[in-house]
Backbone atoms as SQL, in Angstrom:
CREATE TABLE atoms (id INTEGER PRIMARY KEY, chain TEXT, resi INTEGER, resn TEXT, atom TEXT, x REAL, y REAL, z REAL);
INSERT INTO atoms VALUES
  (1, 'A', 1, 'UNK', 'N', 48.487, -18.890, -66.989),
  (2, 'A', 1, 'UNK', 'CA', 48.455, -20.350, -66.805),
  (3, 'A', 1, 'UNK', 'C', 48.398, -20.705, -65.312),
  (4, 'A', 2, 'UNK', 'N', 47.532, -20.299, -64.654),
  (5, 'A', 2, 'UNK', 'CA', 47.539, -20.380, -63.384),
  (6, 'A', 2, 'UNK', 'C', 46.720, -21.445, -63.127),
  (7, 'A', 3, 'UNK', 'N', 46.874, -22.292, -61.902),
  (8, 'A', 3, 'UNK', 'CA', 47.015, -23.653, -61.767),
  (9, 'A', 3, 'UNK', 'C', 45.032, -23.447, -60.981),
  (10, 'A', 4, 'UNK', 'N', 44.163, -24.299, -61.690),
  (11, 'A', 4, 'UNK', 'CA', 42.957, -24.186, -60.583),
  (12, 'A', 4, 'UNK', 'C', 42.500, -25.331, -60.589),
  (13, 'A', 5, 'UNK', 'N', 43.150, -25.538, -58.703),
  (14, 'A', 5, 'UNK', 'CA', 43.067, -27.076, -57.838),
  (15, 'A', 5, 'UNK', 'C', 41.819, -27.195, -57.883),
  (16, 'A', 6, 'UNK', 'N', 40.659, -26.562, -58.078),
  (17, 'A', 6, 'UNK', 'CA', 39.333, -26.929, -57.843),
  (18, 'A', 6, 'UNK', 'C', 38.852, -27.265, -59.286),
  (19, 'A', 7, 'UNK', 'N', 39.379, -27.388, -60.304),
  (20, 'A', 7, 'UNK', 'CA', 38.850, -27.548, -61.457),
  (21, 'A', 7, 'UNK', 'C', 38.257, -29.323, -61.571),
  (22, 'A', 8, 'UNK', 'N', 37.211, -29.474, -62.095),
  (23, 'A', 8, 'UNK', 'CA', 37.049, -30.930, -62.091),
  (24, 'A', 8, 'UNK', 'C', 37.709, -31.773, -62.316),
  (25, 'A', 9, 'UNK', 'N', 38.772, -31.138, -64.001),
  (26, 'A', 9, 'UNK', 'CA', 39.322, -31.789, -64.523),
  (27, 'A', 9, 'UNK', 'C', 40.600, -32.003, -63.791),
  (28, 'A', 10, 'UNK', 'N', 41.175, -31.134, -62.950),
  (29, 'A', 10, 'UNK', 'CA', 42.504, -31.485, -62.213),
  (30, 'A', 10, 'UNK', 'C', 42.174, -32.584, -61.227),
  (31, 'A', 11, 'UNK', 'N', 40.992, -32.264, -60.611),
  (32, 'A', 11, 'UNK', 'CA', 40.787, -32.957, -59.183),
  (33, 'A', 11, 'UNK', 'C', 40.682, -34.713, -59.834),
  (34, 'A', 12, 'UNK', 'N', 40.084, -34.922, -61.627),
  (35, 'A', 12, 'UNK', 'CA', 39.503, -36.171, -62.378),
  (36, 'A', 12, 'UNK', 'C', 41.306, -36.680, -62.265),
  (37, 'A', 13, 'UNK', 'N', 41.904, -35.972, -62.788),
  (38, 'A', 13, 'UNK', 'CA', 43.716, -35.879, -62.799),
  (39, 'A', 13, 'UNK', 'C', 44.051, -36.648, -61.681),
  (40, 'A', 14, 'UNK', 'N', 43.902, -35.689, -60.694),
  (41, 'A', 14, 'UNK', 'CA', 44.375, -36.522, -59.232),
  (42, 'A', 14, 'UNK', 'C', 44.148, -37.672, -58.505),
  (43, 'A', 15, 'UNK', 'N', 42.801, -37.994, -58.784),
  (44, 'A', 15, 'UNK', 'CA', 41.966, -38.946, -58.423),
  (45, 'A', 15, 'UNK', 'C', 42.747, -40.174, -59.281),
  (46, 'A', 16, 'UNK', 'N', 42.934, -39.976, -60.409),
  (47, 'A', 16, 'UNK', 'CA', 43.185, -41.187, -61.790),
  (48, 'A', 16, 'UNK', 'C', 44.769, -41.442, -60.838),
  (49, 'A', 17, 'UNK', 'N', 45.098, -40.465, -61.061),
  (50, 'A', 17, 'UNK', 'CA', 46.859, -40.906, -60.066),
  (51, 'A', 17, 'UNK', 'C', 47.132, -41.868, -59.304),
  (52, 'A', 18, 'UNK', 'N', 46.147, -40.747, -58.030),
  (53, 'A', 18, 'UNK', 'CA', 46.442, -41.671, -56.912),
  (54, 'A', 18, 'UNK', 'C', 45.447, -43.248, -56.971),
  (55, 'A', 19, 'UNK', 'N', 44.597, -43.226, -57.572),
  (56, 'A', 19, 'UNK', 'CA', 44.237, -44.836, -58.050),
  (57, 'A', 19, 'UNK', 'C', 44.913, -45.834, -58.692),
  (58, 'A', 20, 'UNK', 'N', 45.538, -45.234, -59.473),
  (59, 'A', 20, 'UNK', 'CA', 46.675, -46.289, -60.291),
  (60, 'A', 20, 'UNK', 'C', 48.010, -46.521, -59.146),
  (61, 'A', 21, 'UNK', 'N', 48.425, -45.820, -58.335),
  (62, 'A', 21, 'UNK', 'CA', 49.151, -45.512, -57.578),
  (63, 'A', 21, 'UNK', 'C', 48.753, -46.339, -56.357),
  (64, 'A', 22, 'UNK', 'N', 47.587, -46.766, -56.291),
  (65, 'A', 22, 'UNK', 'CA', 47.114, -47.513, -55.171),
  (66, 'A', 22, 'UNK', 'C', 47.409, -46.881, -53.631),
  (67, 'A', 23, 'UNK', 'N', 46.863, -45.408, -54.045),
  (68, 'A', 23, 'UNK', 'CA', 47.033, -44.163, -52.710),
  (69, 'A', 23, 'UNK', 'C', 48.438, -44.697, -51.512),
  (70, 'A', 24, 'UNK', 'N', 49.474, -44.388, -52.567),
  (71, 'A', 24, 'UNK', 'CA', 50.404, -45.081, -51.947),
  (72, 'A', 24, 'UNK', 'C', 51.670, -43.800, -52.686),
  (73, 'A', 25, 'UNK', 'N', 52.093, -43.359, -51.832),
  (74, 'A', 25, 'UNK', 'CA', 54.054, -42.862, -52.478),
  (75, 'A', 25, 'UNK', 'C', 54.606, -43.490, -52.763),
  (76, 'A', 26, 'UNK', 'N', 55.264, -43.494, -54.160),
  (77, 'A', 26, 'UNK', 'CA', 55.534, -44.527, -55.128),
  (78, 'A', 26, 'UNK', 'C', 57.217, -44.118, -54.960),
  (79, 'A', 27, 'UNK', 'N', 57.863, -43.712, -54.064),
  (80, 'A', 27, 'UNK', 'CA', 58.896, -43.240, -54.060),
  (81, 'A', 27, 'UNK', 'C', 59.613, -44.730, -53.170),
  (82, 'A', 28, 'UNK', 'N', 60.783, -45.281, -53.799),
  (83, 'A', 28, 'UNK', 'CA', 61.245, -46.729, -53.289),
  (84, 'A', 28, 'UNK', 'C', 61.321, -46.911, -51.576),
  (85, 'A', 29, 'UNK', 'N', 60.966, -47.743, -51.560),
  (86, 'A', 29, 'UNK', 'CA', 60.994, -47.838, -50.244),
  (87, 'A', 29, 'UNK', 'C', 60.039, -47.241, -48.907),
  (88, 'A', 30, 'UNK', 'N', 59.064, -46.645, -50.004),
  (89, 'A', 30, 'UNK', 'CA', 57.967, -45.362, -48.574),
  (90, 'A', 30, 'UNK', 'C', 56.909, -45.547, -48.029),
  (91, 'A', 31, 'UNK', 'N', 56.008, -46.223, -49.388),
  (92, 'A', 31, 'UNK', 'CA', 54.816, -46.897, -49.298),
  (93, 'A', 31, 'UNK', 'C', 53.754, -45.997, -48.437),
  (94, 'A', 32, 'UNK', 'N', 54.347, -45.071, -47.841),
  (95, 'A', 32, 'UNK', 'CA', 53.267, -43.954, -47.564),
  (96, 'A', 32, 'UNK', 'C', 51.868, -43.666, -47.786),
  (97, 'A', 33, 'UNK', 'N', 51.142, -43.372, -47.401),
  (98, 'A', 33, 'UNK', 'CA', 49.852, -43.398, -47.641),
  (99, 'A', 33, 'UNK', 'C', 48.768, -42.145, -47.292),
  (100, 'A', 34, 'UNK', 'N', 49.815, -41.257, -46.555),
  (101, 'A', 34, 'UNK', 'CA', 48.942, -39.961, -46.127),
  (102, 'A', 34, 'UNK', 'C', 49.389, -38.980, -46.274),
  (103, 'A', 35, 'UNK', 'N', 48.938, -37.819, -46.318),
  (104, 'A', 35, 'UNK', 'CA', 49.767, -36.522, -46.986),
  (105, 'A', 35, 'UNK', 'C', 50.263, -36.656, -48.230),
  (106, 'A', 36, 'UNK', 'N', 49.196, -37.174, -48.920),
  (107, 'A', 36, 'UNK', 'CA', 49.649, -37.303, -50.912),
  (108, 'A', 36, 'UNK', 'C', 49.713, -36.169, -51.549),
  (109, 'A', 37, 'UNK', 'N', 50.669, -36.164, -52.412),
  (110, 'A', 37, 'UNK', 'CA', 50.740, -35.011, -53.677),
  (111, 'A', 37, 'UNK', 'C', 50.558, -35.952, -54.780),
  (112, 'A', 38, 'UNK', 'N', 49.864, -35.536, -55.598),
  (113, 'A', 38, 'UNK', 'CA', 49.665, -36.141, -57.356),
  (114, 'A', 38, 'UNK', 'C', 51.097, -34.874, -58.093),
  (115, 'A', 39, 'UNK', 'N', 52.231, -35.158, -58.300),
  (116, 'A', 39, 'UNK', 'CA', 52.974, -34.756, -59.091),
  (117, 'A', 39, 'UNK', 'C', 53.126, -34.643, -60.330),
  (118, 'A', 40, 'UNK', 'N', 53.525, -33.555, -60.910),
  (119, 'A', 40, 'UNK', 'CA', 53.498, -33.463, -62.597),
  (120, 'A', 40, 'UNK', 'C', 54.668, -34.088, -62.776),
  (121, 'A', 41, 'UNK', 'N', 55.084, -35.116, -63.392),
  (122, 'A', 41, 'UNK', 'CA', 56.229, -35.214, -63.103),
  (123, 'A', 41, 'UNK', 'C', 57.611, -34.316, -64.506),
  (124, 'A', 42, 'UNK', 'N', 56.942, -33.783, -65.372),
  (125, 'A', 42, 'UNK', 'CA', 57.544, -33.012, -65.896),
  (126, 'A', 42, 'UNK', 'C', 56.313, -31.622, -65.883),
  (127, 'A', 43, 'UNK', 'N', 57.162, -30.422, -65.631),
  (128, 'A', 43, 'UNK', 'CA', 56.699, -29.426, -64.497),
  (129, 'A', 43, 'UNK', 'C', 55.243, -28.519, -65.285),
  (130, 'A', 44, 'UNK', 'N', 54.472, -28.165, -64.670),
  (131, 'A', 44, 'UNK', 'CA', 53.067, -27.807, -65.090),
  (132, 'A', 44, 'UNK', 'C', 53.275, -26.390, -66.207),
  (133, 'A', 45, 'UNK', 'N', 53.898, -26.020, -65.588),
  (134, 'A', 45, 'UNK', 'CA', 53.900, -24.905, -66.665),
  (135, 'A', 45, 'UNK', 'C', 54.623, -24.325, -67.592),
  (136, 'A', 46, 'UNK', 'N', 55.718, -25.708, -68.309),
  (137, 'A', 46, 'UNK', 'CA', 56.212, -25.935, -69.229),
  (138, 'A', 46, 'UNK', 'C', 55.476, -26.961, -70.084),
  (139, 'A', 47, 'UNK', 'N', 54.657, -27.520, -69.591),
  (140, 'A', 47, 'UNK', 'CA', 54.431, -28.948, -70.460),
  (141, 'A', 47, 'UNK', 'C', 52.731, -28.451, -70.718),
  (142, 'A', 48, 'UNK', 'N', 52.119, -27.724, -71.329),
  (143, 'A', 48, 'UNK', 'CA', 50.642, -27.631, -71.024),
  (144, 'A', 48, 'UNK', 'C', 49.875, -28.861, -71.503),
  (145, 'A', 49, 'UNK', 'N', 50.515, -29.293, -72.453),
  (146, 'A', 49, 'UNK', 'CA', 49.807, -30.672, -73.222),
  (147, 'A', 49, 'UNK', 'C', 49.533, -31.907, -72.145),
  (148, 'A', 50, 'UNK', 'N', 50.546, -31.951, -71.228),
  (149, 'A', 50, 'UNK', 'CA', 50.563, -32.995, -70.164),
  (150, 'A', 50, 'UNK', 'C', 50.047, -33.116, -68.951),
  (151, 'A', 51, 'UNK', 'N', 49.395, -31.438, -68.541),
  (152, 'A', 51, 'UNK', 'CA', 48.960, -31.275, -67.456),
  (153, 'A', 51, 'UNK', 'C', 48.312, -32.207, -66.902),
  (154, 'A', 52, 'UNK', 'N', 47.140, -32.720, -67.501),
  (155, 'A', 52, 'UNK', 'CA', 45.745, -33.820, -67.426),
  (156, 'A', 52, 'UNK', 'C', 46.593, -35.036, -68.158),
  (157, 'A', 53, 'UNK', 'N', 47.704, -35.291, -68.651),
  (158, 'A', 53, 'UNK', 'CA', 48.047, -36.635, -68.881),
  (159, 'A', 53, 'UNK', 'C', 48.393, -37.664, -67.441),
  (160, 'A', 54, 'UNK', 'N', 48.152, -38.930, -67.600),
  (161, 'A', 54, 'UNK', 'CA', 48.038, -39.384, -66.469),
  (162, 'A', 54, 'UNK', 'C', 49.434, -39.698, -66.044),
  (163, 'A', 55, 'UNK', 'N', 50.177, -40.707, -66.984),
  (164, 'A', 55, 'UNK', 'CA', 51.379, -40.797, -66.925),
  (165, 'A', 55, 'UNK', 'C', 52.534, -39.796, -66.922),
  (166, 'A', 56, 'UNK', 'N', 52.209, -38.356, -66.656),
  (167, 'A', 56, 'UNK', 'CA', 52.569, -37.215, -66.239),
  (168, 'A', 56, 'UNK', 'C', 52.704, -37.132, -64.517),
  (169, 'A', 57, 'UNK', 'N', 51.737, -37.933, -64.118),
  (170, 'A', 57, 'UNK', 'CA', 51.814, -37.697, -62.900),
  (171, 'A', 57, 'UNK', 'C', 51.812, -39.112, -61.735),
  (172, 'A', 58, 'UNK', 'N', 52.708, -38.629, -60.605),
  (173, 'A', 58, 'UNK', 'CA', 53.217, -40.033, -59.874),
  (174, 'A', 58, 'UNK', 'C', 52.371, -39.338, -58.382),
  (175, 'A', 59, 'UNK', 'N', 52.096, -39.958, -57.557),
  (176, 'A', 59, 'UNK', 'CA', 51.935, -40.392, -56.196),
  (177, 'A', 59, 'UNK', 'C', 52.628, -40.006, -55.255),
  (178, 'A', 60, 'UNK', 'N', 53.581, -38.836, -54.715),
  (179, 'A', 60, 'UNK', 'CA', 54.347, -38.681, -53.788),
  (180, 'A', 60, 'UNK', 'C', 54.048, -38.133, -52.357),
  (181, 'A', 61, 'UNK', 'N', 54.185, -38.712, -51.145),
  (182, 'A', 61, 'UNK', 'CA', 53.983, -38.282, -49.826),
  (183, 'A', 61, 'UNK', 'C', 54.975, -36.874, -49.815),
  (184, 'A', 62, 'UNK', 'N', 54.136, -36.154, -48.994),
  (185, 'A', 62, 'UNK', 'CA', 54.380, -34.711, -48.495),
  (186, 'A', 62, 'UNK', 'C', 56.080, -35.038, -48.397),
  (187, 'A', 63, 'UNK', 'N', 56.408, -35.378, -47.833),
  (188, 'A', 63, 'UNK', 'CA', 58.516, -35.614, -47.618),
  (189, 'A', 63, 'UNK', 'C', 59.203, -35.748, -48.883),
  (190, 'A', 64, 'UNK', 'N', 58.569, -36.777, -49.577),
  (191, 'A', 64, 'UNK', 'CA', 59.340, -36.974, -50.971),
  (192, 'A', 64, 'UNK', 'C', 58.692, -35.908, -51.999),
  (193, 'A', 65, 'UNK', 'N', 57.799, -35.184, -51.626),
  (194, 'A', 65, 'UNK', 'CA', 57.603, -34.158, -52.838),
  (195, 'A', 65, 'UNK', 'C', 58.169, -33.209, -52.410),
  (196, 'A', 66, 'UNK', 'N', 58.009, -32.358, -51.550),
  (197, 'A', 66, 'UNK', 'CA', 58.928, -31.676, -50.925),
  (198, 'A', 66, 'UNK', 'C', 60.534, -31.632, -51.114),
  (199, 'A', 67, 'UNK', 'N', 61.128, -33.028, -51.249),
  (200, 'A', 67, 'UNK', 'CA', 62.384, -33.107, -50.849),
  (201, 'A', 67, 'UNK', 'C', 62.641, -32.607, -52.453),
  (202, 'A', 68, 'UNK', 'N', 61.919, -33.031, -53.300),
  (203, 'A', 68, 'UNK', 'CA', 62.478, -32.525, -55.355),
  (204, 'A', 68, 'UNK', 'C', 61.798, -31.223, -55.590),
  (205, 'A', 69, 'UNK', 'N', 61.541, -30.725, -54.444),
  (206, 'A', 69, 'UNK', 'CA', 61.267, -29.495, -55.212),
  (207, 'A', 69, 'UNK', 'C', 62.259, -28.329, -55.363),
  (208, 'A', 70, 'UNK', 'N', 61.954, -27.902, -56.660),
  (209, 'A', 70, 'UNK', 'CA', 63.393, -26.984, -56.864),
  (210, 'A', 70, 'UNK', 'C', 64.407, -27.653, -57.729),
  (211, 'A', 71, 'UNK', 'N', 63.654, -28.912, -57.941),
  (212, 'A', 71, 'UNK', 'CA', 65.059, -30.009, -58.664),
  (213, 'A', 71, 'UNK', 'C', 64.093, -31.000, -59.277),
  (214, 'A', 72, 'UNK', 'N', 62.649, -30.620, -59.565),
  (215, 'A', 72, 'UNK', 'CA', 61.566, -31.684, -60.290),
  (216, 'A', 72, 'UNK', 'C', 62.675, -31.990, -61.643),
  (217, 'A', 73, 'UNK', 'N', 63.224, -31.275, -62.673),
  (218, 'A', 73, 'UNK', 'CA', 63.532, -31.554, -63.971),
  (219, 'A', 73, 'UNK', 'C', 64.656, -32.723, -63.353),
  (220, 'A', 74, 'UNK', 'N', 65.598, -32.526, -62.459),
  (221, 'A', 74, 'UNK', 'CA', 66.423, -33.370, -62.468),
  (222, 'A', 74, 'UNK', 'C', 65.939, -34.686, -62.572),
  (223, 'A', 75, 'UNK', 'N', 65.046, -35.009, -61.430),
  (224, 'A', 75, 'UNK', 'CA', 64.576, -36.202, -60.746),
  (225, 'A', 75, 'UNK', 'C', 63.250, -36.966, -61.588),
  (226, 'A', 76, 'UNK', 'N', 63.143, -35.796, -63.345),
  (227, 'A', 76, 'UNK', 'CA', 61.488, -36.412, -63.882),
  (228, 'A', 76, 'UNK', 'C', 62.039, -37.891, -64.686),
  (229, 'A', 77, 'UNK', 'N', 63.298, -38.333, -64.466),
  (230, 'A', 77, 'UNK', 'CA', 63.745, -39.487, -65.821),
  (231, 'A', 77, 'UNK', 'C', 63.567, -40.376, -64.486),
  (232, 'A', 78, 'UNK', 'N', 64.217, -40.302, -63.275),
  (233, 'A', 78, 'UNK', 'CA', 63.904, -41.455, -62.046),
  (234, 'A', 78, 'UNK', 'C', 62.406, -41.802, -61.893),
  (235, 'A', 79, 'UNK', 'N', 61.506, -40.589, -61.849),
  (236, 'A', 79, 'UNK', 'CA', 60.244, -41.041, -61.662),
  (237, 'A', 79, 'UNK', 'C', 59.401, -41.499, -62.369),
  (238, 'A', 80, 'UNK', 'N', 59.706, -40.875, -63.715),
  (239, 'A', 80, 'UNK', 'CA', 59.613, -41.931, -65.031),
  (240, 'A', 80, 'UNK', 'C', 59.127, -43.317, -65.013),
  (241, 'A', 81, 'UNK', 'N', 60.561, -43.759, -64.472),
  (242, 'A', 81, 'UNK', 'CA', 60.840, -44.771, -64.670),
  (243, 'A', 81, 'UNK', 'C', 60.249, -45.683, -63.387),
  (244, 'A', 82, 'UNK', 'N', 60.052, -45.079, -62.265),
  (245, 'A', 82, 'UNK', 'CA', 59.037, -45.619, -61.453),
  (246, 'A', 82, 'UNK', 'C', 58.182, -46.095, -61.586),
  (247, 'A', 83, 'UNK', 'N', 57.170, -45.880, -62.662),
  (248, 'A', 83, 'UNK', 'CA', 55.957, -45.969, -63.513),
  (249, 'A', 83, 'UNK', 'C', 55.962, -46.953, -63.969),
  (250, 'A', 84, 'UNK', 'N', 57.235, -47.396, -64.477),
  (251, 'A', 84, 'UNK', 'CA', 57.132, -48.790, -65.512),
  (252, 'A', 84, 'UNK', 'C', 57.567, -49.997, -64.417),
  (253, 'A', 85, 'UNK', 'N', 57.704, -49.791, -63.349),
  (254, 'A', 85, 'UNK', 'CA', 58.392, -50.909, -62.209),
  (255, 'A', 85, 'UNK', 'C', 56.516, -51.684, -62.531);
C-alpha cells in the first residue's frame, strides 16, 4: 500500500482539497497559504476506502502538519470538525 504522490488520482485528491480549502491552512487562527499539505485526516493506511475521499482530507501548512504528526488519530475528531465550521 505504498503511497504514489504522482498518481493522477492523488494529485485530482489534492487539488479538490486545497480548493475547497481556499489554498489556505484551515488550522484556527493560521490562514496560511504556503507550504500546504492536503492531510488524510484519518491516516492513509488504515482507512483505504478514504484515501481519495475528499472530506478525508483538510488543508494544513507545513507547521501545523508537522506539529500532529505522530498524534494524527488523536487530533482526526478536531479536524473533523473543522470541516463543518
Amino acid at each position: 500500500s505504498n503511497r504514489n504522490w504522482n498518481s493522477k488520482e492523488y494529485k485530482k485528491w489534492r487539488l479538490s482539497v486545497y480548493r475547497r480549502d481556499k489554498f489556505r491552512c484551515r488550522w484556527p487562527n493560521c490562514r496560511a497559504k504556503n507550504k500546504l499539505n492536503a492531510h488524510h485526516i484519518l491516516g492513509w493506511a488504515d482507512n483505504p476506502l478514504l484515501r481519495l475521499n475528499l472530506n478525508n482530507g483538510i488543508t494544513l501548512c507545513k507547521k501545523h502538519h508537522h506539529m500532529i504528526t505522530g498524534q494524527e488519530s488523536y487530533y482526526a475528531e478536531f479536524l473533523s470538525k473543522l470541516l463543518e465550521r
